[in-house]
N, C-alpha and C positions, 0 to 999 in steps of 0.2 A: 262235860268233856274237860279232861288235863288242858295243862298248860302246852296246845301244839298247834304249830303253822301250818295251815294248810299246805300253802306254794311252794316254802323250802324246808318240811319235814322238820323245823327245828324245836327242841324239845328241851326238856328244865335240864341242867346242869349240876350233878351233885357230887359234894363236897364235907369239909371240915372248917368250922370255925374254931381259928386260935385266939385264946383268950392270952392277958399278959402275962399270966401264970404257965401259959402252955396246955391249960387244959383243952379238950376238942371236943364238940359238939357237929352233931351233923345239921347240914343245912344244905338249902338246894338253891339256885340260883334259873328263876324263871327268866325265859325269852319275852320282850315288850310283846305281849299279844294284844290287837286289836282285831275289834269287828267295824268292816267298811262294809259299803254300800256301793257294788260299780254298775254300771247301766252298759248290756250289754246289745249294741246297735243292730247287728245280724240278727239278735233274738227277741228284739223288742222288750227286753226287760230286766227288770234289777236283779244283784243276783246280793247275798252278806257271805262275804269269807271273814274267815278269823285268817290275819296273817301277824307276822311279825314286822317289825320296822322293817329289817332287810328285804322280806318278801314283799313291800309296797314298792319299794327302790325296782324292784324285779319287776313288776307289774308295770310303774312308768320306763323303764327299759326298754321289755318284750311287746307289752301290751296287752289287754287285759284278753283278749280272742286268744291268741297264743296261748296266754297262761293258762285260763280255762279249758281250750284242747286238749293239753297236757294233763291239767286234772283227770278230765274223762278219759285220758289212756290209762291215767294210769288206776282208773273204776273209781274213782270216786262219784259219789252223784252231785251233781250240784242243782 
């Protein structure tokens, strides 16, 4: 699976890299993806999302039942 967030859909960013000469090469700029482990209490069990930094921030926010609800609207399986 590419470089994507589950929680906030965020995905690589691409671009040109300038050299001093000005030449330009492409290159793409991934989002910090990690894979966490949350324990989900109503379901009695762990679940692994791949999120990004800001998606974790979103998770200690909402909370991890919220977020996972939202997943399954919007069909993902978890």
């Amino acid at each position: 699976m590419s470089a994507h967030c589950q929680v906030t859909g965020r995905s690589p960013g691409f671009g040109n890299t300038v050299s001093h000469s000005h030449k330009r090469s492409r290159r793409r700029w991934n989002p910090n993806i990690q894979t966490k482990t949350y324990y989900l209490p109503a379901e009695g069990r762990r679940v692994r999302l791949r999120v990004s930094a800001r998606g974790i921030k979103v998770i200690d926010r909402d909370g991890i039942e919220a977020v996972v609800a939202r997943l399954r609207d919007r069909g993902e399986k978890i």
